[in-house]
LUMFIZA-99172 format. One record per atom (N, C-alpha, C): residue number from 1; atom name; x, y, z. Coordinates in steps of 0.05 Angstrom, whole numbers. Layout:
<pts>
fimi,nudo,u,v,w
NUM,CA,X,Y,Z;
...
</pts>
This chain:
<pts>
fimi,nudo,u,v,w
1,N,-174,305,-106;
1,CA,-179,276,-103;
1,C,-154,262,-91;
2,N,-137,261,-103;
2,CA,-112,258,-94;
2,C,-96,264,-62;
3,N,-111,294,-49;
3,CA,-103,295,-23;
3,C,-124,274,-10;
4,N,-147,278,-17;
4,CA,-165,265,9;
4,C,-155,234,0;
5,N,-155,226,-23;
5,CA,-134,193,-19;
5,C,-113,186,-1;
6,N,-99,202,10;
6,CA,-80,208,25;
6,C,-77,215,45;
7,N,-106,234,52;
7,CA,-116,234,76;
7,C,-131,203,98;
8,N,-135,194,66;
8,CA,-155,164,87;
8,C,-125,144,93;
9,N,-101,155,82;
9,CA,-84,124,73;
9,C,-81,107,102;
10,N,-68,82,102;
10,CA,-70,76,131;
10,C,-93,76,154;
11,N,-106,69,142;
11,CA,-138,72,163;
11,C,-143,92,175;
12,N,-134,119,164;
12,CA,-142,141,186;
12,C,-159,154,159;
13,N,-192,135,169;
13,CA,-220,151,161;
13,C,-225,177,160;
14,N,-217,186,192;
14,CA,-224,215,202;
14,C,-204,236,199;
15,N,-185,227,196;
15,CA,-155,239,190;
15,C,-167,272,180;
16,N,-163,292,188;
16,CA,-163,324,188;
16,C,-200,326,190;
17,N,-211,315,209;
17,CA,-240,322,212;
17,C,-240,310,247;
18,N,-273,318,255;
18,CA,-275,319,276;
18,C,-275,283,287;
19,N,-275,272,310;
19,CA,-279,249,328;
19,C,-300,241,335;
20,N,-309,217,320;
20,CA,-333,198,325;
20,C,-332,180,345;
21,N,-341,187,366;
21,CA,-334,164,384;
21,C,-342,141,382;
22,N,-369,143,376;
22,CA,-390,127,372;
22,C,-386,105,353;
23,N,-379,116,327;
23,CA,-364,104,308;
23,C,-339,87,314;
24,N,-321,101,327;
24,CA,-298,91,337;
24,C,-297,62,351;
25,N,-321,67,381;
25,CA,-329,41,384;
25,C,-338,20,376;
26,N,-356,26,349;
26,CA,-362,9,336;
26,C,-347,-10,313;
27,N,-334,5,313;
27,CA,-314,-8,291;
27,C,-299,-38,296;
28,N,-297,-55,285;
28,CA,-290,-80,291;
28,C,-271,-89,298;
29,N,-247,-71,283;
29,CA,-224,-67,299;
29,C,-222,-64,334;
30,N,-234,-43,343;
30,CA,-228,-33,364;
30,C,-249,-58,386;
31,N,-268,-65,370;
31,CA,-274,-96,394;
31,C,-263,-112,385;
32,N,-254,-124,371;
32,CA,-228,-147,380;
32,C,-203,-135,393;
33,N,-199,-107,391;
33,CA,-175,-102,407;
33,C,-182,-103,437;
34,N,-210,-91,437;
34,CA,-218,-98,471;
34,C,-223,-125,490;
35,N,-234,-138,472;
35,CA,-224,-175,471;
35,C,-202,-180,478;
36,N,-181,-175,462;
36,CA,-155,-186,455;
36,C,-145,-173,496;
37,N,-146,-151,511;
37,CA,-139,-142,529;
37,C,-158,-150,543;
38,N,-183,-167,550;
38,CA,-190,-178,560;
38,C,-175,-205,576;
39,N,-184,-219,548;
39,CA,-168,-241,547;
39,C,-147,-244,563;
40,N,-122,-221,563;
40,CA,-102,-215,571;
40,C,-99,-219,605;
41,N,-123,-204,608;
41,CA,-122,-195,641;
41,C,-132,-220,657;
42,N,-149,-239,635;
42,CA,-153,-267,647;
42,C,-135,-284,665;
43,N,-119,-282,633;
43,CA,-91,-301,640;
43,C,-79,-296,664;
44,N,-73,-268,662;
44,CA,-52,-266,676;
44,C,-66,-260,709;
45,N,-89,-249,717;
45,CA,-105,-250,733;
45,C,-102,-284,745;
46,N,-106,-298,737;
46,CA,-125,-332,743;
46,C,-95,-335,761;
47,N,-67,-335,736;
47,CA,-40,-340,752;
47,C,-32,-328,774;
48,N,-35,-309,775;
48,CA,-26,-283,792;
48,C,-36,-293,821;
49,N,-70,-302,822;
49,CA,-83,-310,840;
49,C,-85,-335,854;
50,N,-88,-342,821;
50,CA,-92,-376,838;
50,C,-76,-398,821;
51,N,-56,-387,821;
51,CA,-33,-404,799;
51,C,-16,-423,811;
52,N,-15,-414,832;
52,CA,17,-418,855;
52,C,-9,-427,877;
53,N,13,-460,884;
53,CA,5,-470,896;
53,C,18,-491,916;
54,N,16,-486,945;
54,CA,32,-508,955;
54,C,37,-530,965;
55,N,52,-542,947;
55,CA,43,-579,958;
55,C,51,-589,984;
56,N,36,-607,980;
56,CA,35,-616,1018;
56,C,72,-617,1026;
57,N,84,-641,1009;
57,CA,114,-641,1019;
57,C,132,-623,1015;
58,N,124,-597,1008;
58,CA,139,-570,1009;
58,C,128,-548,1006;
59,N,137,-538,1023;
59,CA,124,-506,1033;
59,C,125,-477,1019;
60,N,143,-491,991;
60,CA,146,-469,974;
60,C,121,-473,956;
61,N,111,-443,941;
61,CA,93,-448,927;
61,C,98,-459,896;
62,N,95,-477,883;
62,CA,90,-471,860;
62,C,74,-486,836;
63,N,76,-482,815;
63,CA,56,-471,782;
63,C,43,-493,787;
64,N,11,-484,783;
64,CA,0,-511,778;
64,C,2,-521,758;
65,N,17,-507,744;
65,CA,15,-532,709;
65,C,40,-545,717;
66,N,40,-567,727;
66,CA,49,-585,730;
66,C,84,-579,744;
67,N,80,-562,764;
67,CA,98,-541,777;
67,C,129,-541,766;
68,N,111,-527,739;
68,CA,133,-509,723;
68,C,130,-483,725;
69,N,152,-466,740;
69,CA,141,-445,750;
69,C,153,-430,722;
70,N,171,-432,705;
70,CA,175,-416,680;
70,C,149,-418,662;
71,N,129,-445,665;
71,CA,108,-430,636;
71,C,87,-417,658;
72,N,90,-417,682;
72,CA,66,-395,696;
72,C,80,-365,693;
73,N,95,-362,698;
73,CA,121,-333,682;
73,C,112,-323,658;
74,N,118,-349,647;
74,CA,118,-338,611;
74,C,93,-329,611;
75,N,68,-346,616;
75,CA,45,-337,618;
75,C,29,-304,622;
76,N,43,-303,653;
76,CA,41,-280,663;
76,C,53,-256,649;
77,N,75,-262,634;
77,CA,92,-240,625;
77,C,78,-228,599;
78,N,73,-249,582;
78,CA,56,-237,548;
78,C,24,-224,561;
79,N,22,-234,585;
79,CA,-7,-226,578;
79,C,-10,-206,594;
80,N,11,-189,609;
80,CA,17,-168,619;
80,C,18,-145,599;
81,N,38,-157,578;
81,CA,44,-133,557;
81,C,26,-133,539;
82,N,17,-155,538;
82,CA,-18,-148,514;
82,C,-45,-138,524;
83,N,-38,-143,549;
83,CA,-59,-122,563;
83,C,-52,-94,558;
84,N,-23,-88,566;
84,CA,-9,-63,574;
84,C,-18,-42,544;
85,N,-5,-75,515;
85,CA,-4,-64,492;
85,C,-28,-57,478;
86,N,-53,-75,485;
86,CA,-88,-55,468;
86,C,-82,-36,482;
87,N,-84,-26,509;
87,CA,-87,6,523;
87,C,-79,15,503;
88,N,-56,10,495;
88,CA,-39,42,480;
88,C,-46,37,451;
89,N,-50,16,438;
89,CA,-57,18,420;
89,C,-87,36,412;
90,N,-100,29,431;
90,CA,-130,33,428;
90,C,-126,71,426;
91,N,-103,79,442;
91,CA,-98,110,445;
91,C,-89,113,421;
92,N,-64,100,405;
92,CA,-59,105,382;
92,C,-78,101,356;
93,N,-102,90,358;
93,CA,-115,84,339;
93,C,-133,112,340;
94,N,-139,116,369;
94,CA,-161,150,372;
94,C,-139,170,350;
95,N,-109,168,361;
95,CA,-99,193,359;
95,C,-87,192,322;
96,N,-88,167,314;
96,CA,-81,164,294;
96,C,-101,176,271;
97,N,-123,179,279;
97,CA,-150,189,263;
97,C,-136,225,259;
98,N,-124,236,282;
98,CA,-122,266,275;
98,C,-96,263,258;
99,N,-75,255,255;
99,CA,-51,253,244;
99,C,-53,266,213;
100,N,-36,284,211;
100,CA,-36,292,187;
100,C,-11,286,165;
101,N,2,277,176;
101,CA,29,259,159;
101,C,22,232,155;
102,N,21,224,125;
102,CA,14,190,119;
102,C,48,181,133;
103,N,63,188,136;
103,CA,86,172,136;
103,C,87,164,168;
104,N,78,184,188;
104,CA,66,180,218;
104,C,44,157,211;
105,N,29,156,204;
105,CA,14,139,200;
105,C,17,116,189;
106,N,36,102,176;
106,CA,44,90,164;
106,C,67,76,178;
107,N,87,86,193;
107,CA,92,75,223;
107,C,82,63,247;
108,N,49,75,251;
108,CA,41,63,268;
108,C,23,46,253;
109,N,19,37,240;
109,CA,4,13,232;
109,C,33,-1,221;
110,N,51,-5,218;
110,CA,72,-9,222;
110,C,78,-35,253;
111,N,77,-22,263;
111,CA,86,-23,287;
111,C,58,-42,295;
112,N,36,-30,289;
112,CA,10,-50,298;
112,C,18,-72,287;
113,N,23,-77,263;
113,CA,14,-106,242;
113,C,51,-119,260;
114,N,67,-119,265;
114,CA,97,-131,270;
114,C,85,-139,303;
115,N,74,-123,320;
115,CA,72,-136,344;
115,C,49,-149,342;
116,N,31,-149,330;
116,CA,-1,-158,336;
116,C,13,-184,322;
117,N,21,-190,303;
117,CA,40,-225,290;
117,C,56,-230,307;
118,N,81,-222,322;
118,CA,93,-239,347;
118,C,68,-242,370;
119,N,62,-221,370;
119,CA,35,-240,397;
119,C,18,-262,388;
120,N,12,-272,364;
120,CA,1,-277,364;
120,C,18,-309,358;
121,N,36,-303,358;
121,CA,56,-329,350;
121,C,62,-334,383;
122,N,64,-320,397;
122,CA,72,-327,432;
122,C,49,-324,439;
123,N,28,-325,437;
123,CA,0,-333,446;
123,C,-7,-359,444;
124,N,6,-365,410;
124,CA,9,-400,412;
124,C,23,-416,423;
125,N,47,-405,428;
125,CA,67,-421,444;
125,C,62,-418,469;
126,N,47,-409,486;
126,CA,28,-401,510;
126,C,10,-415,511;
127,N,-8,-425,491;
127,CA,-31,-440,496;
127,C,-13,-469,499;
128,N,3,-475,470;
128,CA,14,-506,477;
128,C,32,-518,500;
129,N,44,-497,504;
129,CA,60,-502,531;
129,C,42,-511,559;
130,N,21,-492,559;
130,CA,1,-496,581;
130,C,-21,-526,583;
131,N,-27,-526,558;
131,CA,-44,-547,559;
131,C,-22,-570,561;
132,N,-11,-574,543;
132,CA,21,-587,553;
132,C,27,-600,590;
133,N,26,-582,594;
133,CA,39,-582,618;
133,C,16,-588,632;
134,N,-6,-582,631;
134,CA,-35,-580,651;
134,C,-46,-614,641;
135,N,-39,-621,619;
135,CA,-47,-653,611;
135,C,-29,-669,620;
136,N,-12,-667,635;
136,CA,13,-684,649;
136,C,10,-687,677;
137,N,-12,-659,687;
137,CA,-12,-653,713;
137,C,-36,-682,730;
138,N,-19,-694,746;
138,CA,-38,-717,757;
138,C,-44,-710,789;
139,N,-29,-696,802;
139,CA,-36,-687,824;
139,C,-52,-669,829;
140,N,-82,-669,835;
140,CA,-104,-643,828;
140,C,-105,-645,860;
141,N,-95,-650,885;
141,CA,-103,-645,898;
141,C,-103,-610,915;
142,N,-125,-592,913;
142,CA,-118,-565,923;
142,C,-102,-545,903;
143,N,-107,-564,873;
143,CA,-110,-544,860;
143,C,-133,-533,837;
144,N,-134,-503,842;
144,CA,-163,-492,828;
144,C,-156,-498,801;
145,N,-178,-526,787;
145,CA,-178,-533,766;
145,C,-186,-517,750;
146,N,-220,-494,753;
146,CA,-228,-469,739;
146,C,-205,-458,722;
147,N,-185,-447,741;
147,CA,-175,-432,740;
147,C,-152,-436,721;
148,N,-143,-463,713;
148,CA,-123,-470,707;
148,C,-137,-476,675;
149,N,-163,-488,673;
149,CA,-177,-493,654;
149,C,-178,-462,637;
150,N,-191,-438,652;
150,CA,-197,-415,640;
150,C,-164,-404,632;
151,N,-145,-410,645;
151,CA,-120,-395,623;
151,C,-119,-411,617;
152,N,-121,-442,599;
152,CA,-115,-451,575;
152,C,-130,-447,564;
153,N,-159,-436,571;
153,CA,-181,-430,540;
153,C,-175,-398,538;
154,N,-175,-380,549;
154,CA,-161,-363,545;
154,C,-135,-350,535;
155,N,-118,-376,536;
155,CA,-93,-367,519;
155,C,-100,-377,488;
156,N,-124,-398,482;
156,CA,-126,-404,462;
156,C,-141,-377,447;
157,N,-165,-365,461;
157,CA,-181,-346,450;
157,C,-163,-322,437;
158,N,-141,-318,447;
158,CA,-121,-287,441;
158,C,-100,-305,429;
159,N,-103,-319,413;
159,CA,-88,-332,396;
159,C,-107,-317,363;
160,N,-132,-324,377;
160,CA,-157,-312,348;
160,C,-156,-282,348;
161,N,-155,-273,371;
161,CA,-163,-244,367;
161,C,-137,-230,363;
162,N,-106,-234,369;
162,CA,-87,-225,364;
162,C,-85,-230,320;
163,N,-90,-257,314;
163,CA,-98,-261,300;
163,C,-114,-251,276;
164,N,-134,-239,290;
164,CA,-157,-222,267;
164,C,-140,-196,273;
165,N,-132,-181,297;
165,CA,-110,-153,298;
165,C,-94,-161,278;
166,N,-77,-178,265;
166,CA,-59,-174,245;
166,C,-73,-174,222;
167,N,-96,-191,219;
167,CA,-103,-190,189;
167,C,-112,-156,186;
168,N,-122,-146,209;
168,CA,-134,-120,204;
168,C,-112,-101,207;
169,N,-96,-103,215;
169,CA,-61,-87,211;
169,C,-49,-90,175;
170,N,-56,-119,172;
170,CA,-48,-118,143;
170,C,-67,-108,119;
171,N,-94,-106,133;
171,CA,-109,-97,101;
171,C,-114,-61,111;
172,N,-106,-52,137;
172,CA,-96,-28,135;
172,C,-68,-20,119;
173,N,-47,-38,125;
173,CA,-24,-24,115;
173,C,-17,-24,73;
174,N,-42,-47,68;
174,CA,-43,-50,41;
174,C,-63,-31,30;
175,N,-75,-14,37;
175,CA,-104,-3,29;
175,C,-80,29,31;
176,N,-63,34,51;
176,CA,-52,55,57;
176,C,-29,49,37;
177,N,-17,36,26;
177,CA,2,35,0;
177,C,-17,39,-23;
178,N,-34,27,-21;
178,CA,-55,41,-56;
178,C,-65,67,-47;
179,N,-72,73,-30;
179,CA,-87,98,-33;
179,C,-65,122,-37;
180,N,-41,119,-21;
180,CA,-21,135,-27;
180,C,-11,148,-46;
181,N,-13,170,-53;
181,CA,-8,180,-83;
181,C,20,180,-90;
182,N,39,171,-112;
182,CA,56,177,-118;
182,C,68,201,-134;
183,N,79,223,-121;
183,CA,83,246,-142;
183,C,102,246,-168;
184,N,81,255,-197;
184,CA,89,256,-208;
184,C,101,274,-219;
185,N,125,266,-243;
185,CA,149,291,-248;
185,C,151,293,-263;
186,N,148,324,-275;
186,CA,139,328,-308;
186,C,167,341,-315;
187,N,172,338,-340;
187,CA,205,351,-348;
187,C,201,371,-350;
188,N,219,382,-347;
188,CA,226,412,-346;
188,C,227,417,-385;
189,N,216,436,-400;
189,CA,224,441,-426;
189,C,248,438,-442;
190,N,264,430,-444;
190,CA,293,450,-462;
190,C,296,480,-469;
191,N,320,482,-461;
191,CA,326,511,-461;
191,C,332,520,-483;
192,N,323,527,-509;
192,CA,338,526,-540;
192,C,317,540,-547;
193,N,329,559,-575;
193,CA,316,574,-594;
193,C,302,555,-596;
194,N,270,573,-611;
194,CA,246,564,-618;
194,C,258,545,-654;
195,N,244,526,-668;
195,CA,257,524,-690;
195,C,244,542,-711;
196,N,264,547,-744;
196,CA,250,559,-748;
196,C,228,555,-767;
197,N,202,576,-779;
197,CA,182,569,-779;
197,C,183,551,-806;
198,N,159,533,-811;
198,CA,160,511,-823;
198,C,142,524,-855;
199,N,172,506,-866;
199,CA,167,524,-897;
199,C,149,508,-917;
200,N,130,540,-925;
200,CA,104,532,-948;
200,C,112,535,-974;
201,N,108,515,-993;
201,CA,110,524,-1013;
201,C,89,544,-1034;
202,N,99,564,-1045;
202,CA,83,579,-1053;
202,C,58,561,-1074;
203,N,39,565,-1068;
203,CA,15,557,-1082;
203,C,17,556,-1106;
204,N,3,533,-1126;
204,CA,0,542,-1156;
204,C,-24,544,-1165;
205,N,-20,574,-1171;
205,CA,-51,586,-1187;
205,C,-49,584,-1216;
206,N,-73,576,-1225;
206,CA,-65,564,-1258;
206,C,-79,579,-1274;
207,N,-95,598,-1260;
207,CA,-107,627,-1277;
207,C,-84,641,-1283;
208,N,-56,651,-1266;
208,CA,-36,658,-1274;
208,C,-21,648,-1299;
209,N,-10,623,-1303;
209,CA,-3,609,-1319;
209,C,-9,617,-1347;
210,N,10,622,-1372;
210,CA,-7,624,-1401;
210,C,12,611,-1423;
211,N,8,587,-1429;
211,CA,19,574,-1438;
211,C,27,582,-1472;
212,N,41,569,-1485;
212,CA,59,580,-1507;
212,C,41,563,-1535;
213,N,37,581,-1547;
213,CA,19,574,-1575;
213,C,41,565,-1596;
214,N,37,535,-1604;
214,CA,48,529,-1624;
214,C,40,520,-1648;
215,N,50,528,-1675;
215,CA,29,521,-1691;
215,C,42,501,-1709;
216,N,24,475,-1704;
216,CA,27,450,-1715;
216,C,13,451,-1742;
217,N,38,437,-1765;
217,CA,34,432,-1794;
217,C,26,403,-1797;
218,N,7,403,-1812;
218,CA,-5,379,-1810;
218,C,20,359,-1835;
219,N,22,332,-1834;
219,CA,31,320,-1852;
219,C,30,319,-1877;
220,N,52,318,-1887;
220,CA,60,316,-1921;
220,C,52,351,-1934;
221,N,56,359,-1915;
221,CA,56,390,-1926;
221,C,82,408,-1922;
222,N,85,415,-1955;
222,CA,110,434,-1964;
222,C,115,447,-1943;
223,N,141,447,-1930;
223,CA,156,468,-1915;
223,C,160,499,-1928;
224,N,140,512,-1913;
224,CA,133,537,-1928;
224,C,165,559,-1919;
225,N,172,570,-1953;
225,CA,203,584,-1946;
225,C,197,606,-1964;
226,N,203,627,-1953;
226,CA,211,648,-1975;
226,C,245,643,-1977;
227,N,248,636,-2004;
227,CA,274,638,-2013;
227,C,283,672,-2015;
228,N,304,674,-2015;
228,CA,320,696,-2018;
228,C,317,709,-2048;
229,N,315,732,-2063;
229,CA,316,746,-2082;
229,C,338,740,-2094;
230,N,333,733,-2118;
230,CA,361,723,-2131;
230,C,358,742,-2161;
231,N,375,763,-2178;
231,CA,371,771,-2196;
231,C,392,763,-2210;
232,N,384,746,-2239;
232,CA,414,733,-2252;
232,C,414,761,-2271;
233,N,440,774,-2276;
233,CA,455,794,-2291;
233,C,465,778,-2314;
234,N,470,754,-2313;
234,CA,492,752,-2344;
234,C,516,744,-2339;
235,N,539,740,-2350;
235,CA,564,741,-2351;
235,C,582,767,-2353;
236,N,598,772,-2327;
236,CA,616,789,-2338;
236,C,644,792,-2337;
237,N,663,793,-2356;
237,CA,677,796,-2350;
237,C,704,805,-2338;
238,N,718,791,-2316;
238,CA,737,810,-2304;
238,C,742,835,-2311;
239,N,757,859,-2300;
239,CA,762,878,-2310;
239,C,793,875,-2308;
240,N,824,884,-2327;
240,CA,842,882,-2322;
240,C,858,915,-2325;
</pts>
């Protein structure tokens, strides 16, 4: 009982058995992680394409959010690596099912639940910055509004789904601390003579027993005596 508790710890279901794919996909985890790298490739796709833009009195291009070219950057940059980061996660979650060390396992959900909470904290500061900046913007001439609209609802959406990745990083990494067995440690005996054996007292049998006959004189009765033989002779006198 105890190994297979240990076998499931950390969300690895399949942990020393064969690969469900089927299962795998279905699992709820693994579509919000595919969401969540969706999302990702929006953002950074919309910027990439149609972000940069150039205004009539200069020939340089830049951000349509209100041509701040650092939150079209920042933009582009998280949602590069949260794209980059489901890929590998989604590999680590296949490969984490065969893992036969809870403490390997327990690292990488680790590592899931600490980045899936900063993204999801710079997913917010990604959405506010943008809408921010895109609600200030008064010059729409020649620039793709779509586009500018779909990465602010898109940085909002991977705010949720980075979001549900941590809660599901955290009720993996708490489910993998209870299931975990802690080994227990039994003392070793003492090294010492046995004690010795524990003393009976001899039994009392009262068929053995034969008590002492005394014979009681009832009250106001003569103390029975044979006096001594006494023969009176007479008087005699000395001899000189």
């Amino acid at each position: 009982m105890e190994k297979s508790a240990a076998t499931r710890a950390y969300g690895a279901a399949l942990a020393g058995g064969g690969f469900d794919f089927q299962k795998f996909v279905r699992q709820p985890q693994t579509v919000v992680r595919v969401l969540s790298g969706v999302f990702a490739l929006v953002v950074f796709a919309c910027i990439t394409t149609e972000g940069y833009v150039n205004p009539f009195y200069s020939s340089q291009a830049k951000c349509i959010f209100h041509q701040t070219d650092s939150a079209c950057q920042y933009a582009v940059s998280i949602g590069v690596i949260a794209f980059l980061a489901c890929l590998a996660f989604l590999v680590l979650d296949v490969y984490l099912s065969f893992m036969s060390s809870a403490r390997d396992r327990k690292y990488v959900v680790m590592l899931d639940l600490g980045f899936s909470g900063v993204w999801t904290f710079l997913w917010f500061v990604c959405f506010c910055v943008l809408a921010t900046l895109w609600g200030r913007t008064r010059d729409l001439d020649g620039i793709p509004q779509d586009a500018a609209n779909a990465t602010v609802a898109f940085s909002f959406f991977s705010i949720a789904t980075w979001g549900i990745l941590t809660y599901f990083a955290l009720g993996r990494y708490r489910h993998g601390v209870t299931d975990v067995t802690v080994p227990t440690y039994v003392e070793a005996p003492e090294d010492h003579p046995p004690y010795p054996p524990t003393y009976t007292p001899t039994s009392y049998n009262p068929t053995t027993y034969t008590p002492t006959t005394y014979t009681v004189y009832p009250a106001n009765t003569p103390d029975v005596h044979q006096p001594d033989v006494h023969t009176d002779a007479g008087y005699l006198p000395p001899a000189y």
